[in-house]
KEKE-3310 file (N, C-alpha, C; in steps of 0.2 Angstrom, whole numbers, plus 5000, padded with zeros to 4 digits):
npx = (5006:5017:5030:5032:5047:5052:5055:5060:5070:5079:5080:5094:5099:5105:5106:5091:5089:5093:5087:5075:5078:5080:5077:5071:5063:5047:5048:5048:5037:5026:5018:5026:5034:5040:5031:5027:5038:5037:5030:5019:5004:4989:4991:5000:5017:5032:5033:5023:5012:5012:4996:4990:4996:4986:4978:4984:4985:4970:4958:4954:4939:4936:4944:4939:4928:4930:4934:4928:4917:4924:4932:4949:4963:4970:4983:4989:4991:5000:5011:5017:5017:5030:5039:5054:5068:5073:5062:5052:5058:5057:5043:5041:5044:5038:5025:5025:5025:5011:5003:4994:4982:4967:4969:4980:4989:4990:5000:5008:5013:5015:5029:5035:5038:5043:5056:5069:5074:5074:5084:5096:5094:5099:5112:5117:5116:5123:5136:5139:5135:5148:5159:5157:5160:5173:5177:5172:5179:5192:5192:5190:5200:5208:5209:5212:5225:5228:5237:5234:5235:5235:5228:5235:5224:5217:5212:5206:5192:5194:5190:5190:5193:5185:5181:5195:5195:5185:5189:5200:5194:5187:5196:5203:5193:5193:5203:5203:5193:5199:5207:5201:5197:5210:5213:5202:5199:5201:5193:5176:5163:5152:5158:5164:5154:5147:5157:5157:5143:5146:5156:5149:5140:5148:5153:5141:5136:5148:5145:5134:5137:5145:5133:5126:5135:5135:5123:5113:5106:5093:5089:5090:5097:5109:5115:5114:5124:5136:5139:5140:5152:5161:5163:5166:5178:5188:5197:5187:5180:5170:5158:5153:5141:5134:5130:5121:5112:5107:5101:5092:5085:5078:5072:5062:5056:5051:5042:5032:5026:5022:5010:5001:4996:4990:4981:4970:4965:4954:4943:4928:4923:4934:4942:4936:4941:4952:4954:4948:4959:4969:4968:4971:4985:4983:4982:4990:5001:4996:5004:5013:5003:5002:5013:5012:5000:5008:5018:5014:5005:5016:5023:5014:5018:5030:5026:5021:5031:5032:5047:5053:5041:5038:5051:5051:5042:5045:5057:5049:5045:5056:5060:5051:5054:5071:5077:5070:5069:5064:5060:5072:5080:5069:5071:5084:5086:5076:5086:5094:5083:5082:5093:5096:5081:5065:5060:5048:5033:5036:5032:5034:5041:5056:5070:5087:5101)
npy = (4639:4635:4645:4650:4656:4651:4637:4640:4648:4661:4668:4671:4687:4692:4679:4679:4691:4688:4677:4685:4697:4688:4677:4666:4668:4669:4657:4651:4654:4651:4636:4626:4622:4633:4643:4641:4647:4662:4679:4680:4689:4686:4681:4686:4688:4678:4673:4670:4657:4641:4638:4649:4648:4640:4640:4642:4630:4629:4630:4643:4647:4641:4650:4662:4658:4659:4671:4680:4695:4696:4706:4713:4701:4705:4701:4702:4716:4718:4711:4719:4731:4731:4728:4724:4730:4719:4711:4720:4723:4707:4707:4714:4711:4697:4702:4710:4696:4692:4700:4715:4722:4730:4732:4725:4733:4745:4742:4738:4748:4758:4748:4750:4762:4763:4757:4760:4767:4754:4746:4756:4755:4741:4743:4749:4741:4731:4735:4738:4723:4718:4724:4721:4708:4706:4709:4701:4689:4694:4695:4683:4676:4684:4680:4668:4668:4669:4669:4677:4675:4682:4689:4697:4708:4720:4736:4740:4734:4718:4707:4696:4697:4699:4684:4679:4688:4683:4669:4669:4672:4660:4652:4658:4655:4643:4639:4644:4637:4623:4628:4630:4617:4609:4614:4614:4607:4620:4626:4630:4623:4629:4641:4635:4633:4643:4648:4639:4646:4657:4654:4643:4653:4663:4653:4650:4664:4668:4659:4665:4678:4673:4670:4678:4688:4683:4686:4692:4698:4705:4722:4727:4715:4714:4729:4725:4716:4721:4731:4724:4715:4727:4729:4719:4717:4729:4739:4742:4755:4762:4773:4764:4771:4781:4772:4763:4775:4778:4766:4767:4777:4775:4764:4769:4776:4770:4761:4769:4774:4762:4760:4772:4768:4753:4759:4761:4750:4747:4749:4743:4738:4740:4733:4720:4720:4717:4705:4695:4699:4693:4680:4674:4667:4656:4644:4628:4617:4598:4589:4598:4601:4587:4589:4599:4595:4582:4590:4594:4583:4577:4588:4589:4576:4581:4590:4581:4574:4562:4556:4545:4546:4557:4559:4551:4555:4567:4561:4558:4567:4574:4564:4569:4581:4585:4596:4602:4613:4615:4603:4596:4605:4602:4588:4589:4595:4585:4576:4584:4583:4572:4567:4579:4578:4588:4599:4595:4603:4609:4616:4615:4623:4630:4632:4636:4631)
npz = (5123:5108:5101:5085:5085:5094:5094:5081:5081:5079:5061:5053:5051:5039:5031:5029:5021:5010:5004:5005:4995:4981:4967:4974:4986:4980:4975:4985:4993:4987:4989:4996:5012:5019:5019:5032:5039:5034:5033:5024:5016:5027:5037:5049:5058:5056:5070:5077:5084:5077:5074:5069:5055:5047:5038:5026:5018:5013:4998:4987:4988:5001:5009:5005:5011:5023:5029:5022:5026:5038:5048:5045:5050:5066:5065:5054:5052:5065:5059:5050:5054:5058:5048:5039:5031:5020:5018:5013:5002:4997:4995:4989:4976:4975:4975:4964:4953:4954:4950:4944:4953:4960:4977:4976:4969:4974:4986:4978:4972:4984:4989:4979:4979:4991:4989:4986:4999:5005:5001:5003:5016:5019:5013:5023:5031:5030:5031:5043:5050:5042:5048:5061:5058:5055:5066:5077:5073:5075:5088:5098:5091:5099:5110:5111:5109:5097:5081:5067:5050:5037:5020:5008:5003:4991:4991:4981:4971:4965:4951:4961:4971:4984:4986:4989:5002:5008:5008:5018:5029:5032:5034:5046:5053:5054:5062:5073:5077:5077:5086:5099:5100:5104:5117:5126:5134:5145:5146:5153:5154:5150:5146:5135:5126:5123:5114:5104:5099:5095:5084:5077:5071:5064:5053:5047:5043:5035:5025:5021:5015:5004:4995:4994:4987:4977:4968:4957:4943:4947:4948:4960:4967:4960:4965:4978:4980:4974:4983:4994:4991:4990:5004:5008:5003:5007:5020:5034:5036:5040:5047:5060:5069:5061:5050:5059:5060:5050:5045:5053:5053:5040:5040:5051:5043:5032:5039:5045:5031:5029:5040:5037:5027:5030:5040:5030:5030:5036:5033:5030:5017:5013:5018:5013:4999:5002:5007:4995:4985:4993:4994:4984:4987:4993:4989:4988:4986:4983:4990:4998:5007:5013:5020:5029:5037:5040:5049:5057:5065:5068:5078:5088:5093:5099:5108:5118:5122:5117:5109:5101:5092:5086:5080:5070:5064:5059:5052:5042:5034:5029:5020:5011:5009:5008:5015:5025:5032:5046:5051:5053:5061:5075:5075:5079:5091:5098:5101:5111:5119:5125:5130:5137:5148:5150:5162:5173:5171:5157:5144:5132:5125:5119:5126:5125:5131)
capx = (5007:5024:5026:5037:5052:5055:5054:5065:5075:5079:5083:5101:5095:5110:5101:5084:5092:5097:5080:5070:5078:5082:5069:5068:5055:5041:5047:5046:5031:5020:5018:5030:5032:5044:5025:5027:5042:5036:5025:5014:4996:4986:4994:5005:5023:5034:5036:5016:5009:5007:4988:4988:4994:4983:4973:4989:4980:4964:4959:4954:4936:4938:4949:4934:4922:4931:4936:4922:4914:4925:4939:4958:4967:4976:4990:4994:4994:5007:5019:5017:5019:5036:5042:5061:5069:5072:5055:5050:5061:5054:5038:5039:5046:5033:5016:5024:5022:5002:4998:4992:4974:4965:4976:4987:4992:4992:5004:5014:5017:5017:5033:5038:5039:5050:5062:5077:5076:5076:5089:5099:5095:5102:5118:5119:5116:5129:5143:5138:5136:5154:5163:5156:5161:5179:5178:5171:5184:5198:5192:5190:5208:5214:5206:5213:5231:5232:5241:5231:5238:5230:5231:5232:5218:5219:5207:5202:5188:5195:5186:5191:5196:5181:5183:5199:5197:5181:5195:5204:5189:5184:5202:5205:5186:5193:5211:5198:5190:5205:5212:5196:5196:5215:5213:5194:5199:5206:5186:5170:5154:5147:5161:5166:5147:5148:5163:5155:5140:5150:5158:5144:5136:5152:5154:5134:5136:5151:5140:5130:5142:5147:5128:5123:5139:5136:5116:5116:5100:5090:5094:5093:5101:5117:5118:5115:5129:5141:5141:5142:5157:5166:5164:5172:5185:5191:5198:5183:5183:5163:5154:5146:5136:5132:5124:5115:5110:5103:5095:5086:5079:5073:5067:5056:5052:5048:5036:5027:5022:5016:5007:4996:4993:4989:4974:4964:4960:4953:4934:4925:4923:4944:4943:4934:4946:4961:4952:4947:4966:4976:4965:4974:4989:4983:4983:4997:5000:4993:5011:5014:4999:5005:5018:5010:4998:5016:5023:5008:5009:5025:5023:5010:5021:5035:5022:5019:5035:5034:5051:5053:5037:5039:5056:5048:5035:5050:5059:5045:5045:5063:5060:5049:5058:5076:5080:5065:5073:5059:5061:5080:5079:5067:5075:5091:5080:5073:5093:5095:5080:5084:5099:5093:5076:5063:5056:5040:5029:5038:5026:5036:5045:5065:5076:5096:5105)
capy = (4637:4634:4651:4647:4659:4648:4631:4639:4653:4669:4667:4674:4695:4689:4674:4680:4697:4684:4673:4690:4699:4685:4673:4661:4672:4666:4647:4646:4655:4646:4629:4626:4622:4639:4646:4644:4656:4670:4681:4683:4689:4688:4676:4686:4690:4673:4671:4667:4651:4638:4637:4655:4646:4634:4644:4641:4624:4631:4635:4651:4648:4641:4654:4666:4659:4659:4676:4686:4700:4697:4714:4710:4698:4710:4700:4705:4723:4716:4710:4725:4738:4730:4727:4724:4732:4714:4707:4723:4721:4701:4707:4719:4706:4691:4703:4711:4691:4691:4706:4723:4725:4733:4733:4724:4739:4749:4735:4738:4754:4759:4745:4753:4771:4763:4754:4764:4768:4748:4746:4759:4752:4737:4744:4750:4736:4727:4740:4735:4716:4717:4726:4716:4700:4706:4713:4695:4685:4696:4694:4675:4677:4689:4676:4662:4671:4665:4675:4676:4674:4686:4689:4703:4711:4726:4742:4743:4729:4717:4702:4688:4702:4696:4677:4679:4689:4676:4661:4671:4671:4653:4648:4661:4654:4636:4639:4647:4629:4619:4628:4627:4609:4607:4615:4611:4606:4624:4629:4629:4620:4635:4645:4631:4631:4651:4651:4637:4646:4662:4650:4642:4659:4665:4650:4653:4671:4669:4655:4668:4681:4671:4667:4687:4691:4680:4686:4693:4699:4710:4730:4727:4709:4719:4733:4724:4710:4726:4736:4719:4714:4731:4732:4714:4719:4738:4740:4744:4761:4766:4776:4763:4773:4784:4769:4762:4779:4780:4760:4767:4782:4773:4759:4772:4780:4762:4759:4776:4776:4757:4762:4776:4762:4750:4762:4762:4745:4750:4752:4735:4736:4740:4723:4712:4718:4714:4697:4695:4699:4687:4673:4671:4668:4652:4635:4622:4606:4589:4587:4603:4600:4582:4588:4602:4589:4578:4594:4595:4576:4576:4593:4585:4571:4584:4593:4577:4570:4556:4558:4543:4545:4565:4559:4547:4558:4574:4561:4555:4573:4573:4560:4571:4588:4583:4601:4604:4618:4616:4598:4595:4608:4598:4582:4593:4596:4579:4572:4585:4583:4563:4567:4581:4578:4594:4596:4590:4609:4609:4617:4615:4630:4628:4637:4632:4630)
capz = (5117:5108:5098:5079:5085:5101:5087:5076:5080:5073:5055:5053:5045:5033:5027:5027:5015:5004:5003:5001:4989:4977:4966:4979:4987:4975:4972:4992:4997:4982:4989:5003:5020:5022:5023:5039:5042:5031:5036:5019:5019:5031:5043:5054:5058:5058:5077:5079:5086:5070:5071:5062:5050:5043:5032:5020:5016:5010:4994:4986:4991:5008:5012:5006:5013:5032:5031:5021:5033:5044:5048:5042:5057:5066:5069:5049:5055:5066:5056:5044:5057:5060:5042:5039:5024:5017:5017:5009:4995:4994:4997:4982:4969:4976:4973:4956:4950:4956:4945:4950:4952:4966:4984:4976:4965:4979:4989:4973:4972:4990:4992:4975:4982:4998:4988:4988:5006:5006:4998:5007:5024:5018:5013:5030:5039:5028:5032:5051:5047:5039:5053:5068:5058:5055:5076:5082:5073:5080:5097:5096:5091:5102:5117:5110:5108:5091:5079:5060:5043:5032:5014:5005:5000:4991:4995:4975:4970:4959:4949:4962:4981:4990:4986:4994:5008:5013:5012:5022:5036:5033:5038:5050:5058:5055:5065:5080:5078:5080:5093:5105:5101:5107:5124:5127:5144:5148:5148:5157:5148:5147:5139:5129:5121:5119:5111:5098:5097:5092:5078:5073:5069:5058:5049:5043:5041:5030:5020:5017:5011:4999:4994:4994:4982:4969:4967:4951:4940:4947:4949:4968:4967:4957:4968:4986:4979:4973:4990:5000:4990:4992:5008:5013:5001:5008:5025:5034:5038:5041:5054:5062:5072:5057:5047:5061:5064:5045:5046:5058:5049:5033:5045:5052:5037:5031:5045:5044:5028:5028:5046:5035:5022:5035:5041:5026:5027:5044:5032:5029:5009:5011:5021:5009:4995:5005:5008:4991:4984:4997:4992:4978:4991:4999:4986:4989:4979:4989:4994:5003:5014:5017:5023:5034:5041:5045:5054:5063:5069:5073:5082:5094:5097:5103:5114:5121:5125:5111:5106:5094:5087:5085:5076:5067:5058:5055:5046:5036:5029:5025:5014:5006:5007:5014:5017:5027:5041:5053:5053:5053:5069:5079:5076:5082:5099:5099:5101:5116:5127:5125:5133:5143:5148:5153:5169:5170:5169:5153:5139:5124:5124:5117:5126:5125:5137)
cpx = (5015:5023:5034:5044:5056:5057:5060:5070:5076:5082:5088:5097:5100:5106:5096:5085:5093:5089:5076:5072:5080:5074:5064:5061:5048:5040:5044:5040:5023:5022:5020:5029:5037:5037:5024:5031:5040:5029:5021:5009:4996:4990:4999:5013:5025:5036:5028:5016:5006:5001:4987:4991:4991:4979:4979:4988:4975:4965:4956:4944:4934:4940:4942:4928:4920:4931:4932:4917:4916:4931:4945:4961:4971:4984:4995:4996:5000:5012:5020:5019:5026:5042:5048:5061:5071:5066:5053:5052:5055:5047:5036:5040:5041:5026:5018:5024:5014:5000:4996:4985:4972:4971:4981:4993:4994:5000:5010:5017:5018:5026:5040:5042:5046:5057:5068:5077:5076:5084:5096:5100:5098:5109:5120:5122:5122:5135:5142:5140:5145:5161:5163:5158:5169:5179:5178:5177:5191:5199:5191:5199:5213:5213:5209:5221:5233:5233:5239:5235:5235:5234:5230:5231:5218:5213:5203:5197:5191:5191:5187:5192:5192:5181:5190:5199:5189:5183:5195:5200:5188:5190:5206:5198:5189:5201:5206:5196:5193:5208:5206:5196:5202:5216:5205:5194:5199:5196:5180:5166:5153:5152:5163:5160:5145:5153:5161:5149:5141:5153:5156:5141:5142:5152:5145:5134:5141:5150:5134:5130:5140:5139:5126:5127:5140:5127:5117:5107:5095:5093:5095:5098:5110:5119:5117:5123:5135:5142:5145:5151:5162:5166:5169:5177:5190:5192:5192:5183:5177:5162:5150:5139:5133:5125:5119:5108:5102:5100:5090:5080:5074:5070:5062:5051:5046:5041:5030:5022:5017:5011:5002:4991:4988:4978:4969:4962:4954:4943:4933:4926:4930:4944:4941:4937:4952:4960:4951:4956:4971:4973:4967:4980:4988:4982:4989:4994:4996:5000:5013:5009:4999:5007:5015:5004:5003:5018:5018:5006:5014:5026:5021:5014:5026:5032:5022:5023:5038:5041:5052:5047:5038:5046:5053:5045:5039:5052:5054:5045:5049:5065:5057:5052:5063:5079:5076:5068:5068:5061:5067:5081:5075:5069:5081:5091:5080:5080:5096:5090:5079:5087:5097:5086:5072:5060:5049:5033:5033:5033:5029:5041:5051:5067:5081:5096:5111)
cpy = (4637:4639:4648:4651:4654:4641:4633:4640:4657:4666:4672:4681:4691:4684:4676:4685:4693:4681:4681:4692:4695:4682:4667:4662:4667:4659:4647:4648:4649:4639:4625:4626:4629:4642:4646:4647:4662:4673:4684:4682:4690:4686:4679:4687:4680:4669:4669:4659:4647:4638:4643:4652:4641:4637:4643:4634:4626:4632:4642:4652:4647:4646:4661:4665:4659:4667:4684:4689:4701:4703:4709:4708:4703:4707:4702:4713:4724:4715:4713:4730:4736:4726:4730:4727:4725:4711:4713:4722:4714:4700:4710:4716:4700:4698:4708:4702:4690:4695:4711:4725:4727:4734:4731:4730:4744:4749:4740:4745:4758:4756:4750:4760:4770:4759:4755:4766:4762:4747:4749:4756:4746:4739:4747:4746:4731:4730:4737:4727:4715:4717:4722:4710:4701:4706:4704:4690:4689:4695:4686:4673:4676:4684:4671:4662:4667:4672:4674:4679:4677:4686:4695:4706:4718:4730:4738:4735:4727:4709:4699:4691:4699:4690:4676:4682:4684:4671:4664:4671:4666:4650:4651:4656:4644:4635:4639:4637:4624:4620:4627:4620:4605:4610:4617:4612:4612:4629:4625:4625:4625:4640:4641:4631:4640:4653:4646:4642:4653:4659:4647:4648:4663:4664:4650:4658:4672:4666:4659:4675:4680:4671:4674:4688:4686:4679:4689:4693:4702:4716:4730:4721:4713:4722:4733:4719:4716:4728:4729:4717:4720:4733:4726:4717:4725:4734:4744:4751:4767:4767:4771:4767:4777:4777:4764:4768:4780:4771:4764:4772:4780:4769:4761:4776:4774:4761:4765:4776:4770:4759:4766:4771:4756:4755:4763:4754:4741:4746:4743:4733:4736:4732:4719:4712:4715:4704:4693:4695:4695:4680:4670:4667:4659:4645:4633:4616:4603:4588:4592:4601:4593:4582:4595:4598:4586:4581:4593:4588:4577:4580:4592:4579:4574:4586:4588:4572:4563:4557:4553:4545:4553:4563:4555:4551:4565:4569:4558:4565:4576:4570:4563:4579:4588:4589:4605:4606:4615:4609:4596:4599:4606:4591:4584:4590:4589:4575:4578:4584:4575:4563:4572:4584:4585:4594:4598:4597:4611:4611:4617:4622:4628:4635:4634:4635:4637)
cpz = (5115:5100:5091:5083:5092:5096:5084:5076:5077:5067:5056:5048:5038:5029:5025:5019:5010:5002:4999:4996:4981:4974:4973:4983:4986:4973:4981:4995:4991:4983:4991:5009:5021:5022:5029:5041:5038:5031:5030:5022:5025:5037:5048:5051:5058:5068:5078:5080:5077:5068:5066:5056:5045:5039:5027:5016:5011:5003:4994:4990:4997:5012:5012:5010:5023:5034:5029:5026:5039:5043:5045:5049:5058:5066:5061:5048:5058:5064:5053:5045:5058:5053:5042:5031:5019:5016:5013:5001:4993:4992:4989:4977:4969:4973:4965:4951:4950:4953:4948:4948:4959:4971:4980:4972:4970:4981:4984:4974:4976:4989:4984:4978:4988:4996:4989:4995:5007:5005:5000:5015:5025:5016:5020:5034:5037:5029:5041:5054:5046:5045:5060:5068:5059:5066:5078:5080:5076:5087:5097:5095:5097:5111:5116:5107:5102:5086:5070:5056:5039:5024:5014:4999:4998:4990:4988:4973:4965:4958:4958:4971:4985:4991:4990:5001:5012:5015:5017:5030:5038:5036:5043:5054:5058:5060:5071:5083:5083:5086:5099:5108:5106:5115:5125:5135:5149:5151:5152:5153:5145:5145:5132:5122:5119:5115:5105:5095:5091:5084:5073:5069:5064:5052:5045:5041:5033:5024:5015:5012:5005:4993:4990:4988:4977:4968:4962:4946:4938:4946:4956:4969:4966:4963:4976:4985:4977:4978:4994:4997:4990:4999:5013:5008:5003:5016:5027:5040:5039:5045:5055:5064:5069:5054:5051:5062:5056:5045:5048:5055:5044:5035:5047:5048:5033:5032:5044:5038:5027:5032:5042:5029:5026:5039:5036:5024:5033:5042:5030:5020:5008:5011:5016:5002:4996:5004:4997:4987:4986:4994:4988:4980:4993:4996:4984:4985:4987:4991:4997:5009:5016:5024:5029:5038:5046:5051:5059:5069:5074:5078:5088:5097:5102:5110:5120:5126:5121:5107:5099:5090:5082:5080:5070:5059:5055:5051:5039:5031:5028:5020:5006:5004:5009:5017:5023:5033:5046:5055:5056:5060:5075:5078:5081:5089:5102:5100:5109:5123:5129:5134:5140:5144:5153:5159:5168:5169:5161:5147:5131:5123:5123:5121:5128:5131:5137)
residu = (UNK:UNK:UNK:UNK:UNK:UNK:UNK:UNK:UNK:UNK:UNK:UNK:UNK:UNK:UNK:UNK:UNK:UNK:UNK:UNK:UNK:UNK:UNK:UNK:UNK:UNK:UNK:UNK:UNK:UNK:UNK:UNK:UNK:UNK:UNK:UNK:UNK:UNK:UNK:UNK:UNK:UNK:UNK:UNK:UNK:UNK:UNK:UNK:UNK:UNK:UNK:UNK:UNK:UNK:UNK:UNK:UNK:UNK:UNK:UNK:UNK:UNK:UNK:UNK:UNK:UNK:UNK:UNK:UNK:UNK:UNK:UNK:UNK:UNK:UNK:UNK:UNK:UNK:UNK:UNK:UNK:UNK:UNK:UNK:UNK:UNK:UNK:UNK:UNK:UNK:UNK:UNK:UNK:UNK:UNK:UNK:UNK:UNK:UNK:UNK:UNK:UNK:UNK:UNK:UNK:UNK:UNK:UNK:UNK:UNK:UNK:UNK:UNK:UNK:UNK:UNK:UNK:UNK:UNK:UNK:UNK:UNK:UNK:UNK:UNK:UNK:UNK:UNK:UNK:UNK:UNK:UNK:UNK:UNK:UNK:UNK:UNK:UNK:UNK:UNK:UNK:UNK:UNK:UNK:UNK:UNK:UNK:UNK:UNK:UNK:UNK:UNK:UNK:UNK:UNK:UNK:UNK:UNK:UNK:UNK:UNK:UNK:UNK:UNK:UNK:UNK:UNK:UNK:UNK:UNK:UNK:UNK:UNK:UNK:UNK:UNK:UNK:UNK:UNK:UNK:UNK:UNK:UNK:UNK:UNK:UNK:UNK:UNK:UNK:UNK:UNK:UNK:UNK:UNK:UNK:UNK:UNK:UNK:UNK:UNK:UNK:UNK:UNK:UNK:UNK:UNK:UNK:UNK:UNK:UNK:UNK:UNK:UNK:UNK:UNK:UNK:UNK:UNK:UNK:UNK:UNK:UNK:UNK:UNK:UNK:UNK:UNK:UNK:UNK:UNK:UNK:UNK:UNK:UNK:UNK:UNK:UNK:UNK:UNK:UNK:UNK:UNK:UNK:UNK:UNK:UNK:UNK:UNK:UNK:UNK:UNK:UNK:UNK:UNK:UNK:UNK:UNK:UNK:UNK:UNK:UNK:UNK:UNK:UNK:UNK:UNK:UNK:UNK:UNK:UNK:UNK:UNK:UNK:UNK:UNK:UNK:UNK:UNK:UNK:UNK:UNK:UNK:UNK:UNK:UNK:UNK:UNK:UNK:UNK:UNK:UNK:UNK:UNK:UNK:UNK:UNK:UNK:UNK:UNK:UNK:UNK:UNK:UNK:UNK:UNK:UNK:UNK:UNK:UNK:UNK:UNK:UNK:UNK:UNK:UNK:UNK:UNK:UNK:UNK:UNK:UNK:UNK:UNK:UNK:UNK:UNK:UNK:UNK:UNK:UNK:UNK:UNK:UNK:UNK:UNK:UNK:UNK:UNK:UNK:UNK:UNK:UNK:UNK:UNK:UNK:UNK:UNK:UNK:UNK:UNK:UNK:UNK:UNK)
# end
């Protein structure tokens, strides 16, 4: 089978941080094709095989009448025993919109109870985040013996310090660019396409920066958007190996206690409340399941080798979502395995070069 994380690829932590703890959450799980990256309900962690998600079509009694008597899939165990501190956060802003009655109140107050260790594990990983970004663009530099042009940035937070020292990234990440470009020849293939991929992934990370320090609303929104901006603006001067050391505790602490929550839905009548409360979870407009129908075409055409037509049926669902990641990413694909075609036991799996 061809599993979603092979299709799509890891979601940048950075980006997803930003997805979960904002509104967006709730615009994109209600009635969206991002249903198939995020692992709500029942349906698993995001790296499962599509078919788990077809139940995101159904409605409310459909969805009852597939799953009543039967246990909770475990593959939702799976994704839950492996909960990130951002999904948590998104997790606990998306079920306080749905109300709190039975589990879901639990849900609630369970994610409530861990939030500030969220919150915390995120300011970590953003102090590690920050420091690896300045380290990577140095080394890229220090490889490419170019000699950067900094401003300066001073230690104390002022309105406007992290807007500048982000220029300062995007034009240090765009000199890297140019200079690659101008001696191309002096590389192999395959340094030339790791030394893009390195840049690609800057140039998204710092899009996402920017994206994160101008979130603004919530009490978590505020004070993930505060830390991140004080921490591109200071000379950074943190224990790495401290705040992976604290990620990693809350992380566990995180997982533990869902783990114990997780066991009480172990009993059958637990199970038909869980089932009973997700249900509410699973109706989309007639234009959302179009368009996962569409993916589903077009997916089969890819399987199959039909490249124009598999191209064909993603762009017809650009016309109707033009932002559609999934899409936009197998079209990608479908303009590499053109060019370079798979050998012939090929099972759909994406793996780069």
């Amino acid at each position: 089978g061809v599993a979603l994380a092979e299709e799509l690829e890891p979601i940048n932590k950075l980006y997803e941080s930003w997805i979960a703890i904002s509104g967006e959450t709730e615009k994109n799980v209600q009635g969206s094709v991002i249903c198939r990256l995020l692992d709500v309900a029942a349906m698993g962690p995001s790296h499962l095989h599509i078919s788990v998600y077809e139940p995101l079509g159904w409605s409310k009694a459909a969805y009852l009448s597939f799953w009543s008597g039967k246990p909770i899939h475990p593959l939702f165990f799976e994704g839950w025993r492996n909960m990130t501190p951002e999904k948590l956060l998104g997790y606990h802003y998306y079920f306080a919109q749905k109300g709190e009655s039975g589990i879901g109140k639990e849900i609630q107050e369970l994610f409530g109870k861990l939030k500030n260790d969220a919150v915390d594990a995120m300011k970590s990983e953003d102090s590690i985040l920050v420091s690896n970004f300045e380290k990577e663009i140095n080394s890229l530099e220090e490889k490419l013996s170019i000699t950067a042009t900094k401003n300066d940035v001073h230690a104390k937070i002022e309105s406007d310090s992290w807007k500048i020292k982000l220029d300062e990234w995007k034009k240090r990440i765009s000199k890297v660019i140019e200079n690659c470009e101008e001696i191309r020849d002096s590389f192999s293939k395959d340094e030339y396409d790791d030394l893009m991929k390195r840049l690609d992934a800057l140039e998204k990370r710092t899009a996402c920066f920017v994206k994160r320090c101008n979130l603004s609303g919530s009490e978590v929104e505020n004070k993930l958007s505060d830390n991140l901006k004080s921490l591109i603006c200071r000379e950074n001067s943190e224990d790495i190996e401290k705040m992976k050391r604290n990620y990693d505790s809350k992380v566990s602490k995180i997982r533990h206690e869902i783990d114990i929550f997780l066991g009480t839905l172990r009993d059958s009548k637990r199970a038909e409340a869980f089932h009973e409360y997700f249900s509410t979870f699973r109706e989309v407009s007639d234009k959302h399941l179009l368009i996962k129908d569409k993916f589903e075409e077009a997916r089969q055409h890819y399987l199959k080798r039909n490249w124009v037509e598999a191209e064909k049926v993603f762009r017809e669902i650009l016309k109707i979502v033009p932002q559609d990641g999934p899409s936009i990413k197998y079209i990608e694909r479908i303009a590499e395995l053109r060019k370079n075609p798979p050998e012939t036991d090929w099972d759909g799996v994406w793996i780069p070069e």
